[in-house]
Structures are given as C-alpha cells and as structure tokens.
N, CA, C and O atoms as a GROMACS GRO file, in nm:
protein
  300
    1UNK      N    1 -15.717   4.125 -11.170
    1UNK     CA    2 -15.719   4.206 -11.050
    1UNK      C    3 -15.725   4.116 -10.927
    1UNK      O    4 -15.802   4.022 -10.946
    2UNK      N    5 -15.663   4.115 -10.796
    2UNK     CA    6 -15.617   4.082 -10.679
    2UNK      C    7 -15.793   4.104 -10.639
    2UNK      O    8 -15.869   4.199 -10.657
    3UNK      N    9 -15.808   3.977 -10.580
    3UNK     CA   10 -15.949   3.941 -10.475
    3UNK      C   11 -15.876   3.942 -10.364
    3UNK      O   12 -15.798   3.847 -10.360
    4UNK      N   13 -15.867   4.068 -10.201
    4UNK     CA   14 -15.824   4.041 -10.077
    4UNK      C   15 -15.955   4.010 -10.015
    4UNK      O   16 -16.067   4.022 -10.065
    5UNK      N   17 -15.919   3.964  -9.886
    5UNK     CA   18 -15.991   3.933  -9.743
    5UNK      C   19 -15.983   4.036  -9.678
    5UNK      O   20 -15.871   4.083  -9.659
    6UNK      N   21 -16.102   4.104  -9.623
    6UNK     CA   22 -16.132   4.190  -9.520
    6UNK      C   23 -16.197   4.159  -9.409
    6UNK      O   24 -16.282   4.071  -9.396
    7UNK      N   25 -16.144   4.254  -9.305
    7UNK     CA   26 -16.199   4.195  -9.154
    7UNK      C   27 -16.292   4.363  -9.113
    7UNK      O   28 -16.228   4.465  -9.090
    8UNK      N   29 -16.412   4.361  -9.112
    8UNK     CA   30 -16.481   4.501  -9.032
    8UNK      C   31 -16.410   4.507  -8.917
    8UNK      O   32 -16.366   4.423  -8.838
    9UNK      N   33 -16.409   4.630  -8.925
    9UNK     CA   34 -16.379   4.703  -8.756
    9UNK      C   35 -16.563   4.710  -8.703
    9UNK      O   36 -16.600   4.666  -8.594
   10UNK      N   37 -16.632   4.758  -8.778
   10UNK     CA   38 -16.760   4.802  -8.721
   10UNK      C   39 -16.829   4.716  -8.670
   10UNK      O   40 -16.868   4.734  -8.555
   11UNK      N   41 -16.862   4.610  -8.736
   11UNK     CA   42 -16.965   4.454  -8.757
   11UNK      C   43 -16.885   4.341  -8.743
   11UNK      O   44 -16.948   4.242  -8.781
   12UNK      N   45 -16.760   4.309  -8.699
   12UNK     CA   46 -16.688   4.199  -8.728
   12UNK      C   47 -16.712   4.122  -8.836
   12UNK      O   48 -16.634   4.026  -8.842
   13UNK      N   49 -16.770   4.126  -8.899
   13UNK     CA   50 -16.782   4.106  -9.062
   13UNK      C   51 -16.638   4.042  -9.139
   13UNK      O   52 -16.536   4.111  -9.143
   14UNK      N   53 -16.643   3.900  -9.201
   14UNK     CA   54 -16.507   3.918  -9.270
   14UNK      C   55 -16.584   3.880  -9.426
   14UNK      O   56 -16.684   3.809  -9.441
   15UNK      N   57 -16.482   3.969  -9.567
   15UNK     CA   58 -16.540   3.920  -9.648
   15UNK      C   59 -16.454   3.970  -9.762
   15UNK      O   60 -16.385   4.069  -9.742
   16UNK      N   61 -16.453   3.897  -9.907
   16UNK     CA   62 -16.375   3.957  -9.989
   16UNK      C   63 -16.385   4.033 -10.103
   16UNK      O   64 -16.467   3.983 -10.180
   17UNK      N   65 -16.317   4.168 -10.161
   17UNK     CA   66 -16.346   4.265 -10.201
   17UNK      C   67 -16.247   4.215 -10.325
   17UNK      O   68 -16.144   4.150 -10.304
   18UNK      N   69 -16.293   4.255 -10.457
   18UNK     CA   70 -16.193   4.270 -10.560
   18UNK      C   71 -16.165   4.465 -10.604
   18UNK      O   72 -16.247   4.536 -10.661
   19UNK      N   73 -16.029   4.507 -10.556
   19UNK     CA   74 -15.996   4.576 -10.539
   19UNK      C   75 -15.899   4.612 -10.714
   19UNK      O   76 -15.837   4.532 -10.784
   20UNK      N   77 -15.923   4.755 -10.734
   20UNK     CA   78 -15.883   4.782 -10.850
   20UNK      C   79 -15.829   4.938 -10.826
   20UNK      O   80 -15.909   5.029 -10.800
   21UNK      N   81 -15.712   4.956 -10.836
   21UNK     CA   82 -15.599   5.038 -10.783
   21UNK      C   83 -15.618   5.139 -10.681
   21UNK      O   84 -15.720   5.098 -10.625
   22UNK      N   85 -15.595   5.210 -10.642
   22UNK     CA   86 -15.660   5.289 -10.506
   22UNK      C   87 -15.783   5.249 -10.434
   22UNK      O   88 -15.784   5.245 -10.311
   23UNK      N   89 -15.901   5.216 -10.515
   23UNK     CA   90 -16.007   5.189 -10.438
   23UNK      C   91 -16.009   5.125 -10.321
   23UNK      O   92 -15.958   5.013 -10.311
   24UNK      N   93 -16.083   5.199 -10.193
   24UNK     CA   94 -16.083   5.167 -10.092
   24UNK      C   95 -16.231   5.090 -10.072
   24UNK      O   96 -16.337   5.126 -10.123
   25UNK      N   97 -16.214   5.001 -10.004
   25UNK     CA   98 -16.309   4.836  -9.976
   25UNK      C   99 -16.417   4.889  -9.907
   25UNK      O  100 -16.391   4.973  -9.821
   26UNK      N  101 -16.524   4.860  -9.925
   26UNK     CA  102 -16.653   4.872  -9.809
   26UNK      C  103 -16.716   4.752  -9.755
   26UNK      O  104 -16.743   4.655  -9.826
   27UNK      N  105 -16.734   4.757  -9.650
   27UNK     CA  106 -16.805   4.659  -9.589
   27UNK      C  107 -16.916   4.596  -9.649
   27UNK      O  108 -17.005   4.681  -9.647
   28UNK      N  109 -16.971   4.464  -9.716
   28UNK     CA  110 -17.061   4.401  -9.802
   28UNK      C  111 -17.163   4.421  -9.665
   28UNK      O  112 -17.274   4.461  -9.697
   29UNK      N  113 -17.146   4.403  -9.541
   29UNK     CA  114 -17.272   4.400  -9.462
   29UNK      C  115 -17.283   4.555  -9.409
   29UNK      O  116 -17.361   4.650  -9.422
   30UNK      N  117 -17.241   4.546  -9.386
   30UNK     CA  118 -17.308   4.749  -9.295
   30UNK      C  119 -17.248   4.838  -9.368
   30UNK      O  120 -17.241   4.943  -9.305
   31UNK      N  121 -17.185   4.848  -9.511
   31UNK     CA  122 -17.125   4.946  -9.532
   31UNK      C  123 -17.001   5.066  -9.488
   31UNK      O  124 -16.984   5.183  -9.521
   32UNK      N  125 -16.944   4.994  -9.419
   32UNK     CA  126 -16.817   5.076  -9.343
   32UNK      C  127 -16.730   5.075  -9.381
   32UNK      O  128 -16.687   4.963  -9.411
   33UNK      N  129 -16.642   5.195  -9.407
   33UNK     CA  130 -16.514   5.198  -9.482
   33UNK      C  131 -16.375   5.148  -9.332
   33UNK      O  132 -16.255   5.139  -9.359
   34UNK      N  133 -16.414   5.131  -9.233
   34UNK     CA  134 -16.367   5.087  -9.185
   34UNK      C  135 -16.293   4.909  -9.146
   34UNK      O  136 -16.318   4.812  -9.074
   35UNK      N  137 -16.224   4.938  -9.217
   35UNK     CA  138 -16.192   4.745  -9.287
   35UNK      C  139 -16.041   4.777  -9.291
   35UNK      O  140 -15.986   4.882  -9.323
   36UNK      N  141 -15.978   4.638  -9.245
   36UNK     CA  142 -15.859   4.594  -9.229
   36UNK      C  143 -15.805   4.443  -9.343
   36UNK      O  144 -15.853   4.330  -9.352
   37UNK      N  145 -15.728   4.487  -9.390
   37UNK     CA  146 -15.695   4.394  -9.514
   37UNK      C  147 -15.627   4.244  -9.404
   37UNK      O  148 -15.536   4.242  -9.320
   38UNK      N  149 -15.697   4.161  -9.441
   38UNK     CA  150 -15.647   3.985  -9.331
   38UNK      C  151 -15.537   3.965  -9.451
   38UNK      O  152 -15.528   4.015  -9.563
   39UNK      N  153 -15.444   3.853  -9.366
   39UNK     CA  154 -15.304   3.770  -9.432
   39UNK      C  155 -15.404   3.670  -9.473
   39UNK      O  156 -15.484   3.614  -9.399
   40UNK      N  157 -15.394   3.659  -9.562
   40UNK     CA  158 -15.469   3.513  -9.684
   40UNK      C  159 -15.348   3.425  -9.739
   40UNK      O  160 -15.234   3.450  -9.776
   41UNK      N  161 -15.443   3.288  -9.726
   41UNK     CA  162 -15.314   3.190  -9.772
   41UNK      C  163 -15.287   3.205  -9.956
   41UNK      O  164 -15.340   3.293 -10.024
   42UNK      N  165 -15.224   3.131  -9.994
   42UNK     CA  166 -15.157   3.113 -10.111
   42UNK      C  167 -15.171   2.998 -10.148
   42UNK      O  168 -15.066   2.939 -10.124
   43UNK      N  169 -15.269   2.907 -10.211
   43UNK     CA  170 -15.292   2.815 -10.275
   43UNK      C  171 -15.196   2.791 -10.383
   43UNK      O  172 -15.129   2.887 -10.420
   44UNK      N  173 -15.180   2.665 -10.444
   44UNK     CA  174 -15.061   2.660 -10.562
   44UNK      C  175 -15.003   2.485 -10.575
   44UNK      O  176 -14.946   2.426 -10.483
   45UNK      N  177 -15.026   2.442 -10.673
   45UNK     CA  178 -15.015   2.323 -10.706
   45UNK      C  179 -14.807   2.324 -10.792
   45UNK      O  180 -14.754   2.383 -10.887
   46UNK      N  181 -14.766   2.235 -10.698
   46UNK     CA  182 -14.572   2.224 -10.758
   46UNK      C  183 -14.583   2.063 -10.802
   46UNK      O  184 -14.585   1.979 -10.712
   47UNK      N  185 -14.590   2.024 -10.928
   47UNK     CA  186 -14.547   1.879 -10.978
   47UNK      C  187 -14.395   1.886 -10.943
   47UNK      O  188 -14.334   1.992 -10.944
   48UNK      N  189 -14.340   1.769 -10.913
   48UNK     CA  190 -14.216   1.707 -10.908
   48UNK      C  191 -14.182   1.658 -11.045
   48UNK      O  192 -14.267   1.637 -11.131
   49UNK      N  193 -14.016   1.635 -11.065
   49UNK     CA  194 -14.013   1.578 -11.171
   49UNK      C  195 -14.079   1.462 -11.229
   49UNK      O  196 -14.048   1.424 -11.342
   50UNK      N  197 -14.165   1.406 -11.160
   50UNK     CA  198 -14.178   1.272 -11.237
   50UNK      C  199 -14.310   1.286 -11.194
   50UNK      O  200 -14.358   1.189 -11.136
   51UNK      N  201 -14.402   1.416 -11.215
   51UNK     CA  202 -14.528   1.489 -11.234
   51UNK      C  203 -14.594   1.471 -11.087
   51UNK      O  204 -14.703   1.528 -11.080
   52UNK      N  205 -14.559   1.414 -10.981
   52UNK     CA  206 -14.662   1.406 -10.830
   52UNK      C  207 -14.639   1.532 -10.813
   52UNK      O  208 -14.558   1.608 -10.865
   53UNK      N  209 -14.725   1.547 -10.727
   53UNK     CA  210 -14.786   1.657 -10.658
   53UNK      C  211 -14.705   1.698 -10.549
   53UNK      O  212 -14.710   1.610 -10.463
   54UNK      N  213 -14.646   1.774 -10.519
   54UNK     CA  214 -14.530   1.790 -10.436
   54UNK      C  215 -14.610   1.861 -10.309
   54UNK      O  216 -14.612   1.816 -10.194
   55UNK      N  217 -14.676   1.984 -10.356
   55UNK     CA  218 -14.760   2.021 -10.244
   55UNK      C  219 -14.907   2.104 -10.288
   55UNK      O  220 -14.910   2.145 -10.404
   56UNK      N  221 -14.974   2.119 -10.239
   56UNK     CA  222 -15.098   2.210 -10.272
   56UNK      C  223 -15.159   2.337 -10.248
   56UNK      O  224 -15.246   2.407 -10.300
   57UNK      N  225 -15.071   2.343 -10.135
   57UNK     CA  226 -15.089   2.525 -10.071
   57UNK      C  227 -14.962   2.567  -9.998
   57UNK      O  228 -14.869   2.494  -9.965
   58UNK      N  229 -14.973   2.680  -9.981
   58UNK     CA  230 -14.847   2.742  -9.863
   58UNK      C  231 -14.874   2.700  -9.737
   58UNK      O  232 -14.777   2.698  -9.661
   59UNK      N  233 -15.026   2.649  -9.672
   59UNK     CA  234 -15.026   2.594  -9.535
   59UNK      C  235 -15.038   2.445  -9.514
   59UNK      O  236 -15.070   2.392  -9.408
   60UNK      N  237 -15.001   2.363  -9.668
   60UNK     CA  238 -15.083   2.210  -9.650
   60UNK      C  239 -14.962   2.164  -9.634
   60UNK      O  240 -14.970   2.043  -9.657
   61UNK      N  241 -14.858   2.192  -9.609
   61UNK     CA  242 -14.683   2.112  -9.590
   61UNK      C  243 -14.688   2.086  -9.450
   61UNK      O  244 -14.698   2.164  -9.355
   62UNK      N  245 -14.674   1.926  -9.457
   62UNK     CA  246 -14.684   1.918  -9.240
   62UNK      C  247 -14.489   1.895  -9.271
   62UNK      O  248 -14.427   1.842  -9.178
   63UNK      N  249 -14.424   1.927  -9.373
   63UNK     CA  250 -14.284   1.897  -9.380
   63UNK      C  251 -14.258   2.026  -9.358
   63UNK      O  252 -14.280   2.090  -9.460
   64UNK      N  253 -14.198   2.133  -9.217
   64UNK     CA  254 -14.179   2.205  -9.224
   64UNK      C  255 -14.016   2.211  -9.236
   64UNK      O  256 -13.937   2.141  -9.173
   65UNK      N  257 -13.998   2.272  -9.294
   65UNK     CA  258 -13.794   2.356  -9.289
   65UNK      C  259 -13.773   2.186  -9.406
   65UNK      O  260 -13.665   2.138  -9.373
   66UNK      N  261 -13.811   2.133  -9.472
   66UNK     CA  262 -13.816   2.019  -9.561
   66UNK      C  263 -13.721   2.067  -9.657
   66UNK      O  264 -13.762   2.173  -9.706
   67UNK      N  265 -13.629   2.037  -9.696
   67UNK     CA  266 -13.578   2.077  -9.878
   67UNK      C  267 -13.558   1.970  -9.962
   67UNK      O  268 -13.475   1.980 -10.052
   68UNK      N  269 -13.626   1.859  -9.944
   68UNK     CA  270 -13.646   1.777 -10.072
   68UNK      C  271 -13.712   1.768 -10.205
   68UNK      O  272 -13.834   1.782 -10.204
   69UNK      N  273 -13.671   1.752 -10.285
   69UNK     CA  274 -13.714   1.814 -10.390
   69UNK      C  275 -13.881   1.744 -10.409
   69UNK      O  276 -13.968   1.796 -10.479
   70UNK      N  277 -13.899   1.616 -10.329
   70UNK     CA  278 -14.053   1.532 -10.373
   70UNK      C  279 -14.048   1.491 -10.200
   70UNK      O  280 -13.957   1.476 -10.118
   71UNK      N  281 -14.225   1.483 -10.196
   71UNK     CA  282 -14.266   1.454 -10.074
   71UNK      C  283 -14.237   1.263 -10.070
   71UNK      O  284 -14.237   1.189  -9.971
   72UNK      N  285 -14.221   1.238 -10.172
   72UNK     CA  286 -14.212   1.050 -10.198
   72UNK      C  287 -14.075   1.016 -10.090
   72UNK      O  288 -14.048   0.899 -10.062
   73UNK      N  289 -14.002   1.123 -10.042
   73UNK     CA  290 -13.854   1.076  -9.953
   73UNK      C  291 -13.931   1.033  -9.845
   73UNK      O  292 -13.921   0.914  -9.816
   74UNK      N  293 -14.047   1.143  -9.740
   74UNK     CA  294 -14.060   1.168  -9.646
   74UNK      C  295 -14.126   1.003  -9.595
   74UNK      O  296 -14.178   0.933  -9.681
   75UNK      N  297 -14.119   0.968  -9.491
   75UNK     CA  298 -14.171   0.865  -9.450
   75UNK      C  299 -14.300   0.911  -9.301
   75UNK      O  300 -14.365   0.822  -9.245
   0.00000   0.00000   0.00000
C-alpha cells in the first residue's frame, strides 16, 4: 500500500498517512479531515551497464535534459 505526504489546512501540519483504497487521511496532530495530498519525490537507484550508479532519485540529477546512458561521460 502507497505511504502519501499530507499538508493540514487546519494546523499547517505536514505528515504521512498510509492510505488503503478510499480512505480518507486525518490529521496525526489535530485530527482534521481537512488535508491536501503534497507532490513527493521518487527515490530509485538505475545501475549502468557496467553496474555504477547512474542516479539515486528523481531530484538528485544536476544533469538536467542529459540522455547519456552513464553519468561517467559528464565532466
């Protein structure tokens, strides 16, 4: 089951809920069903062919618009 990030409307509160099909999220601090689902990154490890580490998350690439297949080109 999907763990999202929530932001309170009530308490500014942010915090994360593991959500299981319809269920709607409550606030861990004041209890408010008033909560807005946040954009969360995407963690994720890509070996290259010759096993390096190509990258580690969707926000850790300072190679943006990059299409090389290994970070070993970039200088």
């Amino acid at each position: 089951m999907p763990i999202y990030e929530y932001h309170c409307n009530g308490c500014n509160n942010n915090f994360e809920a593991l959500v299981f099909g319809n269920e709607k999220p409550v606030c861990d601090s004041c209890n408010s069903k008033k909560v807005s689902k946040l954009m969360s990154t995407c963690g994720f490890v890509s070996k290259g062919s010759g096993g390096e580490t190509v990258s580690s998350s969707a926000s850790g690439s300072s190679c943006s618009g990059c299409t090389a297949t290994s970070c070993s080109s970039c200088s």
